[in-house]
C-alpha positions as CSV (number, residue, x, y, z in Angstrom):
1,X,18.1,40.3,55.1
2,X,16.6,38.0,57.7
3,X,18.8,37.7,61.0
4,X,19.2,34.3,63.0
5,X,21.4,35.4,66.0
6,X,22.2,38.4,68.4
7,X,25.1,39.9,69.9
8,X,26.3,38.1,72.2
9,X,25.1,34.7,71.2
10,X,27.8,31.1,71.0
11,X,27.9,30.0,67.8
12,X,29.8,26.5,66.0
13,X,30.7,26.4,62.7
14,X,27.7,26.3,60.4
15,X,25.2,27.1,62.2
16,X,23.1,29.6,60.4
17,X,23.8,33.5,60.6
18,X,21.5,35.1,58.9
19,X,19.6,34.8,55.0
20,X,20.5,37.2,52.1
21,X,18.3,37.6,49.0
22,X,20.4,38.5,46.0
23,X,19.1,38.9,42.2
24,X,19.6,35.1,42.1
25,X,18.5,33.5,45.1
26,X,17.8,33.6,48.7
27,X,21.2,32.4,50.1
28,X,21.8,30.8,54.0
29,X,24.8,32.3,55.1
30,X,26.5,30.1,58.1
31,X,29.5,30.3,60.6
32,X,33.1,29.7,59.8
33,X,34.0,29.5,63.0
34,X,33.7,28.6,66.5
35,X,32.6,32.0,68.7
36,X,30.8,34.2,69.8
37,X,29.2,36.4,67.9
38,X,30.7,40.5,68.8
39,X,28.4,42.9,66.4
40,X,25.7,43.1,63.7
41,X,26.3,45.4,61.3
42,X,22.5,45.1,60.1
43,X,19.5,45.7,60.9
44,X,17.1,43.1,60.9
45,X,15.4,43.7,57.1
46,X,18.0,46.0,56.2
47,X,19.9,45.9,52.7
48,X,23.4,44.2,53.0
49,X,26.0,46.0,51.1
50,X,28.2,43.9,48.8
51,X,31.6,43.0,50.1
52,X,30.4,44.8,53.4
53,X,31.2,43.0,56.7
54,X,28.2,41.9,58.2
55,X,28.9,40.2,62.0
56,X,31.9,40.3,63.9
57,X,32.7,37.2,65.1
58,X,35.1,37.1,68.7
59,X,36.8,32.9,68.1
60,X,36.3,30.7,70.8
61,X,39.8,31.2,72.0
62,X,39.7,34.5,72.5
63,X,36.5,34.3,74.4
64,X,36.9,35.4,78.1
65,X,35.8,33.0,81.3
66,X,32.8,35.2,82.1
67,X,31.2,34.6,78.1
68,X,32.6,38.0,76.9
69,X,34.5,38.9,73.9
70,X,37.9,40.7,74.4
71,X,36.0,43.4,72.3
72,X,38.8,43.6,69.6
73,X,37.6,45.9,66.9
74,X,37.1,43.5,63.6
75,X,40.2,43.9,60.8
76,X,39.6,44.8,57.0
77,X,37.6,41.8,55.1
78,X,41.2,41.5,52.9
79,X,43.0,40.5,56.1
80,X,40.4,37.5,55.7
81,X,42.4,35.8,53.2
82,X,45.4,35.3,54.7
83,X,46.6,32.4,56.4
84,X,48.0,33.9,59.8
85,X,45.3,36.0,61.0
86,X,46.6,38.3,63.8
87,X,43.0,39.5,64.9
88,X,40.5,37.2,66.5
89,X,37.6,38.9,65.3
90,X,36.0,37.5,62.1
91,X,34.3,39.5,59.6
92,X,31.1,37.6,57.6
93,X,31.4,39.1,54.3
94,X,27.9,39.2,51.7
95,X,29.0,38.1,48.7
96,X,27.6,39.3,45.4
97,X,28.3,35.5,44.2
98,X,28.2,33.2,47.1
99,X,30.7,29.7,46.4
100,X,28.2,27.0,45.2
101,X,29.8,24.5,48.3
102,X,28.2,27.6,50.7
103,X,24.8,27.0,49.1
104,X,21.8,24.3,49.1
105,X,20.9,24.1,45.6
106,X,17.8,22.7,45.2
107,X,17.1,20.8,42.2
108,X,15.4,17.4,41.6
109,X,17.7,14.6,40.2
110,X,16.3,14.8,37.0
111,X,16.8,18.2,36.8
112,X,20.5,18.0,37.6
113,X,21.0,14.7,35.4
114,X,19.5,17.2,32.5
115,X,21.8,19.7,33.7
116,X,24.9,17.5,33.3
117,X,24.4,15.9,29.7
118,X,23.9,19.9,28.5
119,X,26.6,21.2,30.0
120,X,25.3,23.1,31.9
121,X,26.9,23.9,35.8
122,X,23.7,24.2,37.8
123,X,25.4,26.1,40.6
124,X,24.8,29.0,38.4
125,X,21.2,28.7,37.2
126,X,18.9,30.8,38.6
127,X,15.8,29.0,39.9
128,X,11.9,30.3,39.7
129,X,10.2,27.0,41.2
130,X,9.2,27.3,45.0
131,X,12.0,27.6,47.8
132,X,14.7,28.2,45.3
133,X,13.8,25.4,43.6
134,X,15.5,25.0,40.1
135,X,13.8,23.4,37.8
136,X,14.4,22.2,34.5
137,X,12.9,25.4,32.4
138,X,15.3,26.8,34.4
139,X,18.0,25.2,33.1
140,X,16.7,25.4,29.5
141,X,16.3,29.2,30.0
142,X,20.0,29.0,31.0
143,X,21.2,27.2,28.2
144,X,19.2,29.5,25.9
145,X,21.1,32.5,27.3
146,X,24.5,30.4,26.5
147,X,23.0,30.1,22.6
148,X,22.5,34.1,22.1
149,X,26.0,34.8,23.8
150,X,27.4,32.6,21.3
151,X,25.3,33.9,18.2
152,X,26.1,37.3,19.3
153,X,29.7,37.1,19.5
154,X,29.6,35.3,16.2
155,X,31.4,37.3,13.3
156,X,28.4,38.8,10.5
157,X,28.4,41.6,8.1
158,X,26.2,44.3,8.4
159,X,24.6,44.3,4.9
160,X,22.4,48.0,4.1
161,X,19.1,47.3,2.9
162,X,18.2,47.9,-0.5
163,X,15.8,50.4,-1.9
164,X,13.4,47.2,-2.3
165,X,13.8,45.9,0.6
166,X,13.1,49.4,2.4
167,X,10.0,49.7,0.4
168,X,9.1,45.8,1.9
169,X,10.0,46.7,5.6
170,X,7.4,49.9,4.9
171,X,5.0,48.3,3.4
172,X,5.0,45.4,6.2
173,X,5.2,47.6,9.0
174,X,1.7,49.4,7.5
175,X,-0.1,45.8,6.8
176,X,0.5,45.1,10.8
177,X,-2.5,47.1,11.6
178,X,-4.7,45.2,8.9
179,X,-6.5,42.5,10.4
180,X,-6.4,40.0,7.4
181,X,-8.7,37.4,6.5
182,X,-7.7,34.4,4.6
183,X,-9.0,32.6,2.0
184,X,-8.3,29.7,0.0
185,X,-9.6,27.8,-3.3
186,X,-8.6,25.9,-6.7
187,X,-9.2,26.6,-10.2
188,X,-8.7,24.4,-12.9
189,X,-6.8,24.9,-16.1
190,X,-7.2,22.3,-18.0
191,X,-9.4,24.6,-20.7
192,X,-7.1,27.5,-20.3
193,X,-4.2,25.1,-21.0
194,X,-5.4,23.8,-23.8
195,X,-6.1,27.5,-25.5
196,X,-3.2,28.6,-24.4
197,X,-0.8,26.1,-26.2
198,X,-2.9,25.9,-29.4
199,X,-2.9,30.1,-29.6
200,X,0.8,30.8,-28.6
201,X,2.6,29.9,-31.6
202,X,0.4,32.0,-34.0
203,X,0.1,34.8,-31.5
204,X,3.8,35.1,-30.8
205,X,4.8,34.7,-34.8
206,X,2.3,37.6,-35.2
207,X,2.9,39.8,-32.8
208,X,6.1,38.8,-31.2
209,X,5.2,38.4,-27.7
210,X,4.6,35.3,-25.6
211,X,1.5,35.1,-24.0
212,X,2.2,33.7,-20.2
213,X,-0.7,31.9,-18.2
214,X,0.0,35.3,-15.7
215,X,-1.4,37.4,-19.1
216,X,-4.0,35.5,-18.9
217,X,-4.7,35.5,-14.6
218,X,-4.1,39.7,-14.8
219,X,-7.0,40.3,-17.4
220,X,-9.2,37.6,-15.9
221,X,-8.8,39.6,-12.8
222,X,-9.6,43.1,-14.3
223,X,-12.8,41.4,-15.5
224,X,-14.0,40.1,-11.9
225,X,-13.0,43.8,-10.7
226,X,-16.1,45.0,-12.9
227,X,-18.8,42.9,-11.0
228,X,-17.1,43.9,-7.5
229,X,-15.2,47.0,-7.7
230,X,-14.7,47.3,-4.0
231,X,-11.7,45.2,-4.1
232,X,-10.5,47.6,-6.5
233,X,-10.6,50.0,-4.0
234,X,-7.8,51.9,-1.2
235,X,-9.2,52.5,2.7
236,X,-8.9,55.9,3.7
237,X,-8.9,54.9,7.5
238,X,-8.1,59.0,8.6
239,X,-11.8,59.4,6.9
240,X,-13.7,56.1,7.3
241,X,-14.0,55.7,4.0
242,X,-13.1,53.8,0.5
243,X,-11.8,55.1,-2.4
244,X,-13.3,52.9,-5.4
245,X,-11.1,53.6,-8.8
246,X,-12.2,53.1,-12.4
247,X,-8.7,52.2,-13.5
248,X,-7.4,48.6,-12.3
249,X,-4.0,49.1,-11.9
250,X,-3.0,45.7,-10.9
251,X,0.5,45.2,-8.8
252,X,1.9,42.1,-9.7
253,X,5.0,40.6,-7.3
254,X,8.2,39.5,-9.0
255,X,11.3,37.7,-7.9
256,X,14.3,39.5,-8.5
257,X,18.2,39.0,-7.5
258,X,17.5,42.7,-5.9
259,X,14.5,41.3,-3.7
260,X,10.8,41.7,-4.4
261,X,9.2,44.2,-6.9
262,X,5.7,44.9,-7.6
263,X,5.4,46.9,-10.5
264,X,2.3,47.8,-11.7
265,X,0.1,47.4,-15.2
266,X,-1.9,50.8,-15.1
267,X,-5.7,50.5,-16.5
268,X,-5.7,46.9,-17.3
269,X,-9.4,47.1,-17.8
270,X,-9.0,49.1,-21.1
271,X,-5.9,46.2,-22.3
272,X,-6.2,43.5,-24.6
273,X,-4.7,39.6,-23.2
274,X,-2.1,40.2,-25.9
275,X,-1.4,43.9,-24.4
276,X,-1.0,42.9,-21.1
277,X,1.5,40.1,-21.8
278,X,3.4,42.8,-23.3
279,X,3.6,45.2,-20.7
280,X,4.2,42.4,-18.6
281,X,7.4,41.1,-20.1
282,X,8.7,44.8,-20.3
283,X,8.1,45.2,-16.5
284,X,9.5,42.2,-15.8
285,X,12.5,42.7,-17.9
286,X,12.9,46.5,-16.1
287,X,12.5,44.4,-12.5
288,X,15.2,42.1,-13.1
289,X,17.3,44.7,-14.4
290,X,17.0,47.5,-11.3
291,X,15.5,49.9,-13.9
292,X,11.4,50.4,-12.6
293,X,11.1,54.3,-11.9
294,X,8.3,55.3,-8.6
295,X,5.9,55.8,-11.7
296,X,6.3,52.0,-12.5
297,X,6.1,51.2,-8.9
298,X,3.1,53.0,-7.6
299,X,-0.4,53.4,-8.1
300,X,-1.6,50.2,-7.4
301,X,-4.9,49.4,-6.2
302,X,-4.8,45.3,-6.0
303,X,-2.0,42.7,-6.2
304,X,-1.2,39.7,-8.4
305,X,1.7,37.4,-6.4
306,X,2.9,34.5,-8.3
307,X,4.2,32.2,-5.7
308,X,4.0,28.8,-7.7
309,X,6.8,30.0,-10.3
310,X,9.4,28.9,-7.1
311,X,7.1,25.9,-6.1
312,X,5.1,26.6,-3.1
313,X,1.1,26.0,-2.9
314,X,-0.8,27.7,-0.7
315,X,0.2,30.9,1.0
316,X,-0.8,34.0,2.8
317,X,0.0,36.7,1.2
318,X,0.3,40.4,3.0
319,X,-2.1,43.1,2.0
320,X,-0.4,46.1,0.3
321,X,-1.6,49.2,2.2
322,X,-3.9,51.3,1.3
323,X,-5.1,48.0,-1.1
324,X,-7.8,46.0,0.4
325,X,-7.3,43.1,-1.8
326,X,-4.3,40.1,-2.4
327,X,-4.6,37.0,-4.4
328,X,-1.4,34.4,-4.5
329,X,-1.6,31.9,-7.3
330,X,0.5,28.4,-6.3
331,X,2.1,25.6,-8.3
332,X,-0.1,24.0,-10.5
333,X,-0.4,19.9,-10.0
334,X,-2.3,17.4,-12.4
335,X,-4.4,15.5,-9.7
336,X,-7.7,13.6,-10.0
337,X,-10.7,15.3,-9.6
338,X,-14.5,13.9,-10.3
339,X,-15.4,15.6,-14.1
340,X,-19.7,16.1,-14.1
341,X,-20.3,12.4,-15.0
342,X,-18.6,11.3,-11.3
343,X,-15.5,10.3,-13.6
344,X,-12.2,10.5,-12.0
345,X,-10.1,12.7,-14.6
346,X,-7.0,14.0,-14.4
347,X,-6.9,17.7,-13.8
348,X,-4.6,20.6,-13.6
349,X,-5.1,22.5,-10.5
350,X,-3.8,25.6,-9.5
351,X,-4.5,26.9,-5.7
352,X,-5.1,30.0,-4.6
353,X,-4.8,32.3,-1.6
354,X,-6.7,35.9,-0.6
355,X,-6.2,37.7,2.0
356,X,-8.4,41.0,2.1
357,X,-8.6,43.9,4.8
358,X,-11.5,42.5,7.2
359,X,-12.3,45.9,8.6
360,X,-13.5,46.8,5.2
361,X,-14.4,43.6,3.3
362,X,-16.6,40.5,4.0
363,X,-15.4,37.3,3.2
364,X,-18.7,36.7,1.4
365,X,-17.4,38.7,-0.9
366,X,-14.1,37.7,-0.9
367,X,-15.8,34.2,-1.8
368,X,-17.9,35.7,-4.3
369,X,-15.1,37.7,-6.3
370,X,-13.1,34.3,-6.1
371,X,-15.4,32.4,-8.0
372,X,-16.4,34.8,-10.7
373,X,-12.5,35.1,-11.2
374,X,-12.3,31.3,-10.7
375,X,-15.3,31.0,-13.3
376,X,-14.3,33.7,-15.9
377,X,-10.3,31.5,-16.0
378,X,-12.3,27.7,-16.5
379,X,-14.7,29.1,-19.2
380,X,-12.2,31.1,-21.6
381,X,-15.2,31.9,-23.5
382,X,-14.7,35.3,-21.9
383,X,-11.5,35.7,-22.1
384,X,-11.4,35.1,-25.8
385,X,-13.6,38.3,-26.9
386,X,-10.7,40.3,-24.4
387,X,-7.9,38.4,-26.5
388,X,-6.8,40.8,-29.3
């Protein structure tokens, strides 16, 4: 509190009293009254109690000839109110919310213009600019505080999180400490296309299963694994040190009405295109059906996610921990691309998007592994001899 008078000094209505910094604002408090002024109950710098008196004020009326106060001891502040006030002495109150008329509130026209269309009353924002200044963040900030009251009083239902979701929240609370690195290409599938729709009918007459273009991504991926098997690998951060695993047990993300399940196809590197296609319709089927046990679940040591079967492109995706490795596969397009003549052809292109633990893993090699995957899906030739 900063004083501006002393006992026994004449005051007139208005004139200034003393300052008062509340939580809000530093607030001039002024005179009601014509008088002189009979005690401080302050110190000057001391903390003003709320709804405490805190001068005495002896009106003008009462005043004696030689400049004295009759020294009438002050009423309560509720005596204040009334409209007949018996005692002369006037109690200056500090109020917790000081009436905006009491106040100078500082704010530039545009401010309070920007104010008024929001709705907002400007008497009670609290200002940060200099001198009490409020500016128009201010306000903002104000009207931001209005948003949440209203969301929060808004009726919801508190829903329990599923056993999938619980596994998500687990998994994404460990991938925060996993500094990811990002990577992003195209492959094209015109070749892969073209076997795929010539081989399906015989295969699936055969041996009744239909061989998805994911059948064919999975084994394509197992085969990449075998010239980099560090991204087939788990960080074991309490021991600085990778674990590399023979078996590719690859995770691959699906879309269910329960939320998102990654079973995993164990030892993919021993499976046949056709055998992968059918354990990947039977985990698929389980997924959808809230039937995968923890055996079906776990033991995963790199992901497949499949984000172009709802439409998106690029993405990037969130490393599975202890996994070091990701790949997301977008929506395939048919757009033009320059064949090896310079001929503009029309291609299909699928994008795709890594994300690999960067305390562990290069991108180098993230690059690298991309493009033998990338290589292996364009040429076929590979995949064929893995086929049956």
């Amino acid at each position: 509190m900063l004083r501006h008078v002393q006992e026994g000094n004449v005051v007139r209505q208005f004139d200034k009293i003393a300052e008062v910094q509340s939580d809000k604002a530093t607030v001039e408090i002024t005179s009601r009254f014509d008088g002189i002024i009979k005690k401080l109950h302050y110190e000057k710098g001391a903390t003003a109690k709320v709804g405490q008196p805190l001068v005495d004020i002896d009106v003008e009326g009462d005043v004696k000839e030689d400049g004295k106060g009759d020294g009438r001891i002050a009423m309560p502040a509720a005596k204040l109110a009334e409209k007949q006030i018996s005692n002369p002495v006037r109690n200056i109150e500090v109020l917790k919310h000081p009436p905006v008329e009491n106040l100078t509130i500082k704010a530039m026209p545009g401010v309070r213009h920007f104010a008024k269309t929001n709705g907002v009353d400007i008497g009670k924002v609290r200002p940060s600019g200099k001198s009490g200044q409020i500016t128009k963040e201010d306000v903002q900030k104000s009207m931001n505080v209005a948003i949440r009251a209203n969301v929060d009083a808004a009726e919801y239902e508190l829903v329990p999180l599923n056993a999938f979701q619980k596994a998500m929240e687990r998994s994404m609370k460990a991938a925060l400490n996993i500094p990811h690195f990002g990577f992003h290409d195209e492959i094209l599938l015109n070749r892969l296309s073209g076997l795929r729709t010539s081989l399906l009918p015989s295969i699936e007459l055969r041996y009744g299963v239909k061989v998805t273009v994911m059948s064919f991504f999975i084994k394509a991926l197992s085969l990449a694994l075998t010239d980099y098997p560090v991204l087939n690998s788990h960080f074991d951060e309490p021991n600085h040190s990778l674990k590399h695993y023979r078996a590719h047990n690859i995770g691959v993300a699906v879309d269910t009405a329960h939320g998102l399940a990654v079973p995993v196809i164990k030892n993919v590197q021993d499976l046949s295109v056709i055998e992968v296609a059918r354990e990947l319709s039977r985990l698929t089927e389980a997924a959808r059906e809230n039937r995968l046990s923890q055996t079906e679940l776990g033991g995963g040591t790199i992901t497949l996610s499949n984000i172009g079967s709802i439409g998106g492109t690029t993405a990037s995706p969130i490393i599975v921990a202890p996994q070091v490795c990701i790949v997301a596969v977008g929506r395939t397009q048919v757009l033009p691309r320059f064949d090896e003549n310079m001929q503009v052809t029309a291609n299909k292109v699928m994008p795709i998007s890594w994300s690999a633990d960067h305390r562990v893993i290069d991108g180098a090699t993230v690059a690298r592994f991309s493009a033998r995957w990338r290589n292996i899906l364009e040429d076929t030739s590979t995949l064929l001899l893995h086929l049956y």
